[in-house]
Residue, then its C-alpha position, 0 to 999 in steps of 0.5 A: x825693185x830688188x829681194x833676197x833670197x837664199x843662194x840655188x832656193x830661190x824658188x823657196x821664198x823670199x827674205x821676210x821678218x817677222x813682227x813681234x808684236x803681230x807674229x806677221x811676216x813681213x816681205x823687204x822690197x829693195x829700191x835699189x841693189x846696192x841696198x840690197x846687196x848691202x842688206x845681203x852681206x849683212x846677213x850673211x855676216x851673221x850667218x845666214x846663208x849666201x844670198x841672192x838678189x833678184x830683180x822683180x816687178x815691183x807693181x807685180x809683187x806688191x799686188x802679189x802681196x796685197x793679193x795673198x795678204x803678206x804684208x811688206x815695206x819698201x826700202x827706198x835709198x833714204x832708209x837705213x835698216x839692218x838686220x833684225x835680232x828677230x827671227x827671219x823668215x821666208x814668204 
């Protein structure tokens, strides 16, 4: 699995969203790259900062999620997202 982080921050936190009507951040787990390389340009298409996308352990974060109480979402190949007009965040 893949998470975007901003370019030389990436030990800052991770790309979340926050959800409107519970004020939750909420982590994007990428199944593939593509996706999030997708995502990324996406981003900073709307002028956020140069991102990077790391390989991680997705077992790994997820239990690291459940184990912190952060909740997430998983983009497999079939979802289609975009940027939010919501407030973005880093968990």
């Amino acid at each position: 699995m893949y998470i975007l982080t901003i370019y030389g921050k990436e030990t800052e936190g991770a790309y979340s969203v926050t959800d409107e009507s519970s004020g939750d951040k909420i982590l994007y787990l990428f199944e593939e790259e593509d996706d999030a390389t997708r995502f990324a340009m996406m981003l900073e298409d709307d002028g956020y900062p140069e991102m990077h996308i790391l390989e991680i352990d997705g077992d790994d974060m997820i239990q690291a999620c459940i184990l912190h109480g952060h909740r997430y979402t998983v983009i497999t190949a079939n979802d289609v997202v975009i940027p939010p007009n919501i407030e973005h965040d880093f968990i």
